[in-house]
matplotlib code that plots the C-alpha trace (Angstrom):
import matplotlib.pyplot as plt

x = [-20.9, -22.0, -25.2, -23.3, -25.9, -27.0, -24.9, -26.7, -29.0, -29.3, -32.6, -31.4, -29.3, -32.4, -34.5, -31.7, -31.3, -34.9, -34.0, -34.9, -33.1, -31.9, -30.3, -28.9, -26.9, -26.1, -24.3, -22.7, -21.1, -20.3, -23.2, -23.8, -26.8, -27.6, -28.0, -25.0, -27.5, -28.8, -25.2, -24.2, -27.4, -26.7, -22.9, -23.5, -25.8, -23.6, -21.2, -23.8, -24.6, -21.5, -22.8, -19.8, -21.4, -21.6, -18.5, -20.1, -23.7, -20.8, -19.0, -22.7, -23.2, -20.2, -17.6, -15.2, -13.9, -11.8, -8.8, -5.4, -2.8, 0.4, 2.5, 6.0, 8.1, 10.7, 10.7, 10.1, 13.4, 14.3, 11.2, 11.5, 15.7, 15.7, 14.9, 13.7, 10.6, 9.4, 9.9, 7.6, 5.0, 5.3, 4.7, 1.6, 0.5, 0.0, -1.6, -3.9, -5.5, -5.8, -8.2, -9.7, -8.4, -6.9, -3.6, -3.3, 0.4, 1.1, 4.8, 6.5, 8.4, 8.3, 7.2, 3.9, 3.0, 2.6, -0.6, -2.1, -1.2, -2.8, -6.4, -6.4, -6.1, -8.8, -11.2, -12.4, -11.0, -9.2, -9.6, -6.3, -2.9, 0.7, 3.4, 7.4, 10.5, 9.7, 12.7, 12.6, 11.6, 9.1, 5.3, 3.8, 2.5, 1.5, -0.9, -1.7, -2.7, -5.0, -6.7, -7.6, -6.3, -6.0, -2.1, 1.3, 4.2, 7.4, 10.4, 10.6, 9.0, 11.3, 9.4, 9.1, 6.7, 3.9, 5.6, 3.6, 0.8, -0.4, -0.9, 1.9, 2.5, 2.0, 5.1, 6.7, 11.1, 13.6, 16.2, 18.6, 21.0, 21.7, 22.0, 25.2, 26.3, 26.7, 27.9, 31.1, 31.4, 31.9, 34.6, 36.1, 36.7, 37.9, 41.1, 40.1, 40.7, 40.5, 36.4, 34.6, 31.2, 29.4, 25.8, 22.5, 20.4, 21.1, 17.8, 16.0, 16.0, 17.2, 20.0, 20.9, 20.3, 22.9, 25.3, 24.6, 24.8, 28.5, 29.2, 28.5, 31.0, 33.5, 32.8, 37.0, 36.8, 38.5, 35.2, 37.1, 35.4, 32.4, 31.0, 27.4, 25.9, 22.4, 21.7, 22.4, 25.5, 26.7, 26.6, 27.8, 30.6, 31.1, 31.8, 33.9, 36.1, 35.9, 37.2, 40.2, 41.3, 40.5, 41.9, 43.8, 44.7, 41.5, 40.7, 37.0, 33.5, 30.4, 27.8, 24.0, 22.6, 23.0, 23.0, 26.0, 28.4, 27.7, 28.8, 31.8, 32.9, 32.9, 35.0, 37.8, 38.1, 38.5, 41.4, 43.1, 41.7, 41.0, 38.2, 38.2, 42.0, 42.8, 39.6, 36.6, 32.9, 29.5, 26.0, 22.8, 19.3, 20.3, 18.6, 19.4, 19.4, 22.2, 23.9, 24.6, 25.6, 28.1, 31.7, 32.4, 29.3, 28.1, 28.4, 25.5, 22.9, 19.6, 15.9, 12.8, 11.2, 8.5, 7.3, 7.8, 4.9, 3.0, 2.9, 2.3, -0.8, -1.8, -1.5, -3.8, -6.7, -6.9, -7.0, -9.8, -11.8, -11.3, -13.3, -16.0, -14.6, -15.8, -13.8, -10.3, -8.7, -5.2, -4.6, -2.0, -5.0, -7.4, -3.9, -2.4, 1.3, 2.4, 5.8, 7.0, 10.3, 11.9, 14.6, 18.0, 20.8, 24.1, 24.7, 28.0, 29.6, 32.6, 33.1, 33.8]
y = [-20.1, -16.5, -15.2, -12.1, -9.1, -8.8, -6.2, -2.9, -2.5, 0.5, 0.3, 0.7, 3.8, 5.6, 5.2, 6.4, 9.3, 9.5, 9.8, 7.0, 3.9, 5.2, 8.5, 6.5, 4.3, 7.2, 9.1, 5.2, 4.6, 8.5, 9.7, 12.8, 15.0, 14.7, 17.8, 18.3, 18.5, 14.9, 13.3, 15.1, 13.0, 9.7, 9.9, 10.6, 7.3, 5.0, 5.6, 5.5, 2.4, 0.6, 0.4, -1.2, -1.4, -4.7, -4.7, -6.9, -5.1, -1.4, -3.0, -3.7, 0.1, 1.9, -0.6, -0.6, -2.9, -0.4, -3.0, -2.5, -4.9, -4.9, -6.5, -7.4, -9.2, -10.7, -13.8, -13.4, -14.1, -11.0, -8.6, -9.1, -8.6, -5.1, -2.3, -0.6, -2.6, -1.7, 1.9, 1.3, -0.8, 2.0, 4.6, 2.8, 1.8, 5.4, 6.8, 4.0, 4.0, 7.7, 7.1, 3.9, 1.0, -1.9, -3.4, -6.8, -7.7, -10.5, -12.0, -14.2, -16.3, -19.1, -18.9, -20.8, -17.5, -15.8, -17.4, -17.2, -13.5, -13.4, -15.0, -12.9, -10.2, -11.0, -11.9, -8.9, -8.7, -5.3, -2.0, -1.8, -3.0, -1.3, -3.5, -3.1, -4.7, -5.8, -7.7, -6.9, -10.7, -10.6, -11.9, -9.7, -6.7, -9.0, -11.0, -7.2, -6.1, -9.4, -8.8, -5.6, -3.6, -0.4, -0.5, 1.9, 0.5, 1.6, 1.9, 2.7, 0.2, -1.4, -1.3, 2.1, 4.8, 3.7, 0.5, -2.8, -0.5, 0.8, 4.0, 5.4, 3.3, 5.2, 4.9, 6.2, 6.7, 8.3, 9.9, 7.1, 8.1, 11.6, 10.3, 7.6, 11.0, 12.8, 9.9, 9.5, 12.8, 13.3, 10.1, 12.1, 15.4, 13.2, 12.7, 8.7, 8.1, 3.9, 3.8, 0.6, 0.2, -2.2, -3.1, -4.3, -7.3, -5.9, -7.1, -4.3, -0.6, 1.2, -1.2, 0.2, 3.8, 3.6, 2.3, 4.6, 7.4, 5.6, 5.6, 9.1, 10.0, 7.3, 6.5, 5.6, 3.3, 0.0, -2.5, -4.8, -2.0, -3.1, -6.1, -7.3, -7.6, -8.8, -5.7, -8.3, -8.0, -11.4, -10.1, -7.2, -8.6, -11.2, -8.7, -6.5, -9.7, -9.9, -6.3, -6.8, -9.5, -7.9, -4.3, -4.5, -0.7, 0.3, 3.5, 4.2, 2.0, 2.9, 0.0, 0.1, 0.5, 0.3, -3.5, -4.0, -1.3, -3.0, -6.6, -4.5, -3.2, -6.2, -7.8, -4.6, -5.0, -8.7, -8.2, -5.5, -2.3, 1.1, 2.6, 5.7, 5.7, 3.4, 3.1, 5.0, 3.6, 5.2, 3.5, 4.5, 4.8, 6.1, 3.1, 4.6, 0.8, 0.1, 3.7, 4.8, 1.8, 0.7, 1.4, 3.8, 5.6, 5.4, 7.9, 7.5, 8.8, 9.5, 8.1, 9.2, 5.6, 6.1, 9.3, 6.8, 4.2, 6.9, 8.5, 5.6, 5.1, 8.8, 7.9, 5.0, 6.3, 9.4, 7.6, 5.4, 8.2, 10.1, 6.7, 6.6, 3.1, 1.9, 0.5, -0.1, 3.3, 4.1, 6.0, 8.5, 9.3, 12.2, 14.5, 12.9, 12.4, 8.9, 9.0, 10.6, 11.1, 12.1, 14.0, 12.4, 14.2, 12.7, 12.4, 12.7, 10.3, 9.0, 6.5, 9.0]
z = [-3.3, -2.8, -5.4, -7.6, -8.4, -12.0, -14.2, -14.5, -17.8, -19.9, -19.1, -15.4, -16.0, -18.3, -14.9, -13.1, -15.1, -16.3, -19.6, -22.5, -23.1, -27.4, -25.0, -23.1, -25.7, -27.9, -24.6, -23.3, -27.5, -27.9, -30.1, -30.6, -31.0, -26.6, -24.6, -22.8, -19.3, -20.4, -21.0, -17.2, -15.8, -17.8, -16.6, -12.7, -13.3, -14.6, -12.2, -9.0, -10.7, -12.3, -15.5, -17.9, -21.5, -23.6, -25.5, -28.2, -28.6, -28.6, -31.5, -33.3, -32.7, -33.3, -35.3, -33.2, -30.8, -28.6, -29.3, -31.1, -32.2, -31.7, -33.8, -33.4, -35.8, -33.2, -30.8, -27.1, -25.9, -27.8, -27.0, -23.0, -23.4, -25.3, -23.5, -26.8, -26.8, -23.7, -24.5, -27.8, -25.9, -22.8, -25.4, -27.2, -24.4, -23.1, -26.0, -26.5, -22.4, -23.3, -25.5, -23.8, -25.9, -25.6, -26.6, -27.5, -27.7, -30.6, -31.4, -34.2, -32.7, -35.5, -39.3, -38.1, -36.0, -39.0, -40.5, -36.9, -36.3, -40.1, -39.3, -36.2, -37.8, -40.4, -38.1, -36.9, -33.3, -33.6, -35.6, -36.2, -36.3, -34.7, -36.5, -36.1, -36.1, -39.4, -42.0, -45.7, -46.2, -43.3, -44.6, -42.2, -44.8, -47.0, -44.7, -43.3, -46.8, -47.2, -43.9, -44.9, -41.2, -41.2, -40.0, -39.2, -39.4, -36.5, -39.1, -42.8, -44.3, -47.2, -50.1, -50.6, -50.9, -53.5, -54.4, -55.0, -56.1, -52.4, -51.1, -49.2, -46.0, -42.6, -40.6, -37.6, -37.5, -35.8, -38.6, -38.3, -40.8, -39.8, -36.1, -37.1, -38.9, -36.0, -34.4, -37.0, -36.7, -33.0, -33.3, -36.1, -34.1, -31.1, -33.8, -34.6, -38.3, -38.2, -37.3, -37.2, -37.6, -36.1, -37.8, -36.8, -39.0, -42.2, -43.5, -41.1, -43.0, -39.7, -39.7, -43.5, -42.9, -39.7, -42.5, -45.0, -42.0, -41.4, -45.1, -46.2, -43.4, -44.1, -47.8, -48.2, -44.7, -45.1, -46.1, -43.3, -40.6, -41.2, -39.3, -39.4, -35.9, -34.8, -31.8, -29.2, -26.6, -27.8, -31.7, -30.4, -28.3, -31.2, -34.0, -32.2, -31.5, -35.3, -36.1, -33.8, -35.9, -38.9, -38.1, -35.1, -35.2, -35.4, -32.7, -32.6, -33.0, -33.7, -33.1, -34.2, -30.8, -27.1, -26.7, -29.7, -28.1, -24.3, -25.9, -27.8, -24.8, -23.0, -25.7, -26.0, -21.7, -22.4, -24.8, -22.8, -24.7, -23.2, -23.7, -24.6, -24.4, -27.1, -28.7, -29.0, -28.4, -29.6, -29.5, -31.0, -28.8, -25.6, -23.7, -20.0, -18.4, -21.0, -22.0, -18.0, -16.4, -18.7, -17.7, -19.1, -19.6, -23.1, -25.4, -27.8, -30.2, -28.9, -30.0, -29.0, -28.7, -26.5, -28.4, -31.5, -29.9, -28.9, -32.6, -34.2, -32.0, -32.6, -36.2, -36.1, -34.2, -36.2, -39.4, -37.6, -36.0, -39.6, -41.4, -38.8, -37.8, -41.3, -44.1, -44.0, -45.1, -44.5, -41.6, -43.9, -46.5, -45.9, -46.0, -43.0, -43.0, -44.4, -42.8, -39.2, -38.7, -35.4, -34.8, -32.9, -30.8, -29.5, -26.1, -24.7, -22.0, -21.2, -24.1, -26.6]

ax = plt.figure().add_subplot(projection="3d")
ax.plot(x, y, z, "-o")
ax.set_aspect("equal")
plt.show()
């Protein structure tokens, strides 16, 4: 076995630097109130000497742990399959090494994960909480709420600004609804009348505001055009089978995202429809691994999902570093914005 050298001390740096050990620890946890010549000699000496701070004696000092957690109300099988996610994660991810803390990645995959994800969250291990994905009977704000986490949500959450006597929840969204309006509306001036709509879960609100998008451009459609999906290609693939037996003349689709339309497209080659030619296909989030390597290309609506990670980070460590890393205030109070909404464009390809 080879001997390792002790880790450098503060005292250590301070005779590096030949400054005091409190100057030291103020510069090291990001006090302020140090000469600016000072923190220049402290820095240069924790780097000749590979200082790395205590993360537990930090945490005493500053009440933070430099550690975020993110929260995502699906099972694995589904996180590592949707491209989506790892444009969220990519996009936290970013934002939160920017500003030198950690992600700690936790899933659902069965109802007993919630209680765990509940006391880990209580116990102190994180200063705050990224949580997505959720379903409108998901525990997951409730056990937030009790463990007292300063948290932002990715989505509209789906009770509702104020409700269940909060303050208004701090979430990040793209504008869902007017997106499958433009999508409807593109089918529409391509000269489809019979458009489908494929949905997502409908116990998630983005999957309800694509509807209501579809519905406020078809509010006459034939109820049969509807088919709930689950933003999977087999749901995807399974509904549009479903439509075809339902509406056999039916001449455009619009599906609730990327994964839906790939599994509807699958199922209209199957059964010996063209697409575009004999029907029409639009998806929603413009996941490039999906959306360009279908065939045809996929014409689809456009979601800034990394920018969404990285705003809901943004959001959280401002309402953090606007508490002092004390307390558990919101990160929308102080004036901040308690929802984000993002903007969405259609892309033209050779679907529709």
């Amino acid at each position: 076995m080879t001997e390792t050298a002790p880790r450098p001390t503060l005292e250590a740096v301070a005779a590096r630097a030949g400054v005091s050990r409190a100057t030291v620890s103020r510069v090291v946890n990001g006090g302020e109130g140090v000469r600016e010549p000072l923190v220049e000699r402290v820095r240069r000496a924790v780097e000749e000497l590979g200082y790395v701070p205590n993360q537990a004696a930090r945490s005493l000092v500053t009440r933070r742990h430099d550690a975020v957690a993110v929260v995502i109300a699906e099972p694995e099988t589904r996180v590592f399959a949707d491209p989506f996610f790892a444009l969220q994660l990519r996009g936290i991810s970013k934002e939160l090494t920017a500003h030198d803390s950690q992600l700690v990645l936790l899933l659902t995959e069965s109802r007993d994960d919630y209680a765990r994800v509940g006391r880990y969250l209580a116990g102190g291990h994180v200063d705050g909480a990224l949580v997505f994905s959720l379903h409108l009977d998901d525990p997951l704000p409730e056990l937030i709420r009790g463990a007292d986490v300063p948290t932002v949500f990715g989505g509209r959450p789906g009770w509702g600004e104020g409700a269940r006597g909060t303050a208004p929840t701090p979430y990040v969204d793209s504008d869902n609804r007017g997106g499958a309006r433009d999508a409807v509306r593109h089918l529409l001036g391509l000269g489809r009348s019979r458009i489908a709509h494929i949905t997502g879960p409908l116990d998630q609100t983005s999957t309800v505001d694509r509807l209501d998008g579809y519905r406020d451009v078809m509010a006459d459609a034939d109820p049969r055009l509807v088919v709930e999906g689950d933003f999977t290609p087999a749901g995807g693939e399974r509904a549009m089978r479903e439509l075809l037996d339902r509406c056999p003349d039916l001449d455009a689709v619009f599906a609730a995202n990327d994964l839906s339309a790939s599994g509807a497209l699958r199922a209209l080659r199957t059964l010996g429809r063209r697409v575009p030619e004999d029907v029409a296909l639009v998806g929603f989030d413009d996941m490039l691994p999906v959306a360009e390597q279908t065939d045809p290309p996929l014409t689809t609506v456009r979601q800034n999902t990394e920018e969404m990670g990285r705003l809901m980070a943004s959001l959280l460590l401002r309402g953090l570093d606007r508490q002092g890393g004390g307390g558990a205030e919101e990160p929308g109070a102080g004036g901040a914005p308690s929802g984000v909404v993002l903007p969405t464009t259609l892309v033209r390809r050779a679907s529709a």
